[in-house]
C-alpha positions in Angstrom: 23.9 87.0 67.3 26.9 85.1 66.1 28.3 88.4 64.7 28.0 90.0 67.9 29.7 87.8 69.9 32.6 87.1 67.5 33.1 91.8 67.9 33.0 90.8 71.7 35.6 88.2 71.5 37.5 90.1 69.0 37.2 93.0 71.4 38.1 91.1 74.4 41.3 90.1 72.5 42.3 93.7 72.1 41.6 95.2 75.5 43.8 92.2 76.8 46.7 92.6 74.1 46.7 96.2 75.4 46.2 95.1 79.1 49.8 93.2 79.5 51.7 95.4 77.0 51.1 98.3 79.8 51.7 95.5 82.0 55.4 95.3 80.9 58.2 96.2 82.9 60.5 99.1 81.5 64.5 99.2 82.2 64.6 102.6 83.5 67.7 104.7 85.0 67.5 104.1 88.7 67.4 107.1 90.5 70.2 105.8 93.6 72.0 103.0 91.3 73.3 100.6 93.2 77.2 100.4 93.0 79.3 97.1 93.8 83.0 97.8 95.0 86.1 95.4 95.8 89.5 96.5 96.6 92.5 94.3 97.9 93.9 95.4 101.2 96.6 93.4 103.1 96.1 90.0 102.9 92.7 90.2 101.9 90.0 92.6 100.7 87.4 95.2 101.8 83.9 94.7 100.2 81.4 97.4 99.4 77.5 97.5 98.0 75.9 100.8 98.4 72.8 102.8 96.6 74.3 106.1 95.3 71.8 109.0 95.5 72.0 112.2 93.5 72.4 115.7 94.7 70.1 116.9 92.2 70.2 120.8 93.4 69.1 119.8 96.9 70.4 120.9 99.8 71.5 117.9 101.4 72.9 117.9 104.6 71.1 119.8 107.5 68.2 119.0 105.1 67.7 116.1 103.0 69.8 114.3 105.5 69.2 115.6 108.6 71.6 116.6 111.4 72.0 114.3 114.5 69.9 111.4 113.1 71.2 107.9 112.0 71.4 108.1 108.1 71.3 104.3 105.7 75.0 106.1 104.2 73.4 106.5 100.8 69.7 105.4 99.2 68.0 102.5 99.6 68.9 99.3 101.9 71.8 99.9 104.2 75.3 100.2 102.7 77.4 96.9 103.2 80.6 96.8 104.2 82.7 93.3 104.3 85.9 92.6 105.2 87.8 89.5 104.7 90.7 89.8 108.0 90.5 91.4 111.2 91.6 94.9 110.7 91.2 97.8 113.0 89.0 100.7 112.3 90.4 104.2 113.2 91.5 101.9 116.2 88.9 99.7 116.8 89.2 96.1 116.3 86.6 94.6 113.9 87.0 90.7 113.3 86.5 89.4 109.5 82.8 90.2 108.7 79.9 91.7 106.8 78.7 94.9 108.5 76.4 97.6 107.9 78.0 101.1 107.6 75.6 103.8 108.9 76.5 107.4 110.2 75.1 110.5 112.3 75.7 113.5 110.0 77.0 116.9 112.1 77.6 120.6 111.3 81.3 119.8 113.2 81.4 116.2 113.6 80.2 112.9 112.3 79.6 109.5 114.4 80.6 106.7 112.2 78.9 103.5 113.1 79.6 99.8 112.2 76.7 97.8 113.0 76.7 93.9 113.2 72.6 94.0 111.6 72.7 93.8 107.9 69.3 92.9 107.3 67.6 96.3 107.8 65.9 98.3 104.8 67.6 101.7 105.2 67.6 103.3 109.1 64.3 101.5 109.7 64.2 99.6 113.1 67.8 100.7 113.6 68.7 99.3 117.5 72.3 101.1 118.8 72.3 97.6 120.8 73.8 96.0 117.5 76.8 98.4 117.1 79.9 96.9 117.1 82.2 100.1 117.0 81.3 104.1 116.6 83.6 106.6 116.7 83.6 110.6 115.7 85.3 112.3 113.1 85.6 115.9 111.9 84.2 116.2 108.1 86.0 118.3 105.4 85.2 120.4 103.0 85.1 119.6 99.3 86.4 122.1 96.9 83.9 120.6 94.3 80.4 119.2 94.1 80.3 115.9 94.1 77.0 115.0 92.6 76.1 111.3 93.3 76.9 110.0 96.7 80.7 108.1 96.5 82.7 105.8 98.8 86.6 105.7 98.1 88.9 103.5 99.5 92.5 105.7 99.1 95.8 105.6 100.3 96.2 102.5 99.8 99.4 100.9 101.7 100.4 97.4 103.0 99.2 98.2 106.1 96.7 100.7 105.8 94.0 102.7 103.9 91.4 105.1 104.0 87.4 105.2 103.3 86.1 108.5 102.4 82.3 109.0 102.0 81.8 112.1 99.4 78.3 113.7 98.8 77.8 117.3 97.8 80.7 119.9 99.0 81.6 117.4 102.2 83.7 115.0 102.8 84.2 112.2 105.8 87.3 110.0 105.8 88.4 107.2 108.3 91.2 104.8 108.5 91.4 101.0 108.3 94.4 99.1 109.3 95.8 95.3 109.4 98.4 93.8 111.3 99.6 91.7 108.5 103.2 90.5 109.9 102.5 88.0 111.9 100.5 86.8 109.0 103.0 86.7 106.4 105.5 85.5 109.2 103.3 82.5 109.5 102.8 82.0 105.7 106.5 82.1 105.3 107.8 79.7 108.1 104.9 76.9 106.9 106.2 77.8 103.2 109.7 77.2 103.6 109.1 73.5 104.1 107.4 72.9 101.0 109.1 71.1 98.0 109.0 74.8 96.5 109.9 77.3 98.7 109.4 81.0 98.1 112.9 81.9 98.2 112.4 85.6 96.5 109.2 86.6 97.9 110.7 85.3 101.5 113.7 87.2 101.0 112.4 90.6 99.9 109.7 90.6 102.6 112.6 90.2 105.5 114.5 92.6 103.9 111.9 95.2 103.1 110.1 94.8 106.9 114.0 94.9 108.5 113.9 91.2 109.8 117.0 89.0 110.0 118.9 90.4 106.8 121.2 87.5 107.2 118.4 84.7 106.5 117.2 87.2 103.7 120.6 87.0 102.0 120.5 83.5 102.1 117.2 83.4 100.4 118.1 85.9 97.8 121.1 83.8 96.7 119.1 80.6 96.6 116.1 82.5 94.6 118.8 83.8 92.0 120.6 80.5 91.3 117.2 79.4 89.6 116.6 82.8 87.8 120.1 83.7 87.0 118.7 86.3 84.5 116.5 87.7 87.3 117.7 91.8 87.6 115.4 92.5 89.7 116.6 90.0 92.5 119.9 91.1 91.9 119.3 94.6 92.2 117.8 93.6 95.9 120.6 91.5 96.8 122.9 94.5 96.0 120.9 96.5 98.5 121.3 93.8 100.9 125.5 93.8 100.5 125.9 97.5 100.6 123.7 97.4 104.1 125.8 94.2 105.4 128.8 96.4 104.7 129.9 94.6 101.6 130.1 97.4 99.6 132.2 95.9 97.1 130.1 92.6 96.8 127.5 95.4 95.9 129.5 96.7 93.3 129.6 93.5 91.6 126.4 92.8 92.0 124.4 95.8 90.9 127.0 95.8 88.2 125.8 92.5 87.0 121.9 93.8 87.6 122.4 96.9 85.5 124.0 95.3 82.1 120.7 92.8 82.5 118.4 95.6 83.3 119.9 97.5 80.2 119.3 94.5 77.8 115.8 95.1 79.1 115.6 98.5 78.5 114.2 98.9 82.1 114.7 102.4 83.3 113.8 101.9 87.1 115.9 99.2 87.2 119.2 100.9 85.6 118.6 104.0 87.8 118.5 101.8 91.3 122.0 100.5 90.6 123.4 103.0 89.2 122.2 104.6 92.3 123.7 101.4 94.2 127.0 101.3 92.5 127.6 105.2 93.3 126.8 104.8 97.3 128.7 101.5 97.7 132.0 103.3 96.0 131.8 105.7 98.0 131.7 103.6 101.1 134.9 101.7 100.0 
């Protein structure tokens, strides 16, 4: 009797040592990983977190993901997309925020939809009524297959850039801007009355955005008399002479810029005032 229950106890032991191994969880390849994306823009950034599914010899749109109908924009919960300023959306204005990003796949065009509901699991219980922008675009053709499901934000500029959705042979792309002057206009005027003020950064942004060139003079000169050894803010105050007409105050100064720039061995820098030198001579 005794033996018998210490085999059902032993047994017991087993079955259950077996039990939670299978019980386990494996770390398995996720079939749409999930893919986390950040990119400054402006003054700011743009935020993504989508699921990227695989093409995996399917056909996928017309098909997989049908024509005409709201589509999550990849696998999984809806794709997020935050931004951290007001920008504008191929034209729309969309205030600072976390949005979802679904679309309406077509043969000839796609609806691109930014919708204020982030909560939802996929296209499930999708209402229009929380749209805060949609807008059509025409999608392109991709010369390659592009076999998990990509979001790209591209040419990237101060003002703008693009997002391009990429699945299969297609291709969707839409701009974003941001009106950053009156931004860094602000961030400059409550800058210049702090104990440090940004003379460089000040200077170059008037004279790069074609704002009073006389006030960015004045900054230059004030930046370079703490960084005497700075080329680099020579070779911008040099810029700023020849286009005030003081060609040969340009002269002198890219002159100055170049033999620091050389010590350096900085190519770029020794080819602007070389370039600099030659225009303002010839404008003498």
């Amino acid at each position: 009797m005794r033996k018998t229950f210490n085999y059902l106890v032993l047994a017991a032991f087993i079955f259950g040592g077996t039990f939670n191994s299978s019980a386990q969880t494996l770390t398995v390849p996720a079939p749409s990983p999930t893919a986390k994306f950040s990119q400054k823009f402006g003054t700011s950034s743009i935020d993504l977190v989508y699921s990227r599914p695989a093409v995996k010899g399917r056909t996928i749109f017309g098909d997989l993901v049908p024509y005409g109908e709201v589509w999550r924009t990849g696998a999984n919960s809806s794709t997020k997309l935050t931004f951290g300023a007001d920008v504008k959306v191929q034209g729309n204005n969309v205030p600072a925020g976390k949005y979802a990003l679904y679309t309406i796949p077509g043969k000839e065009e796609w609806v691109i939809i930014i919708s204020k509901d982030t909560t939802l699991w996929g296209a499930s219980g999708y209402k229009s009524d929380n749209e805060l922008i949609r807008f059509k675009v025409a999608p392109m053709k991709v010369s390659h297959t592009v076999e998990s499901f990509t979001i790209d934000i591209n040419n990237i500029k101060p003002t703008s850039c693009d997002i391009t959705l990429y699945w299969d042979k297609t291709g969707v792309t839409f701009g974003v801007t941001q009106d950053i002057d009156p931004i860094i206009m602000k961030q400059i005027d409550e800058a210049m009355k702090s104990d440090k003020p940004p003379y460089w950064q000040a200077a170059n942004y008037y004279f790069e955005n074609g704002k009073d060139i006389n006030q960015a003079y004045a900054w230059v000169n004030k930046a370079i008399e703490t960084r005497p050894e700075a080329y680099w803010m020579m070779t911008t105050k040099a810029k700023m002479e020849m286009k005030m007409g003081k060609n040969a105050d340009a002269v002198t100064t890219a002159t100055q810029a170049l033999e620091l720039a050389k010590k350096e061995n900085d190519n770029s820098y020794i080819q602007q005032n070389e370039k600099t030198i030659a225009e303002a001579k010839a404008k003498k």
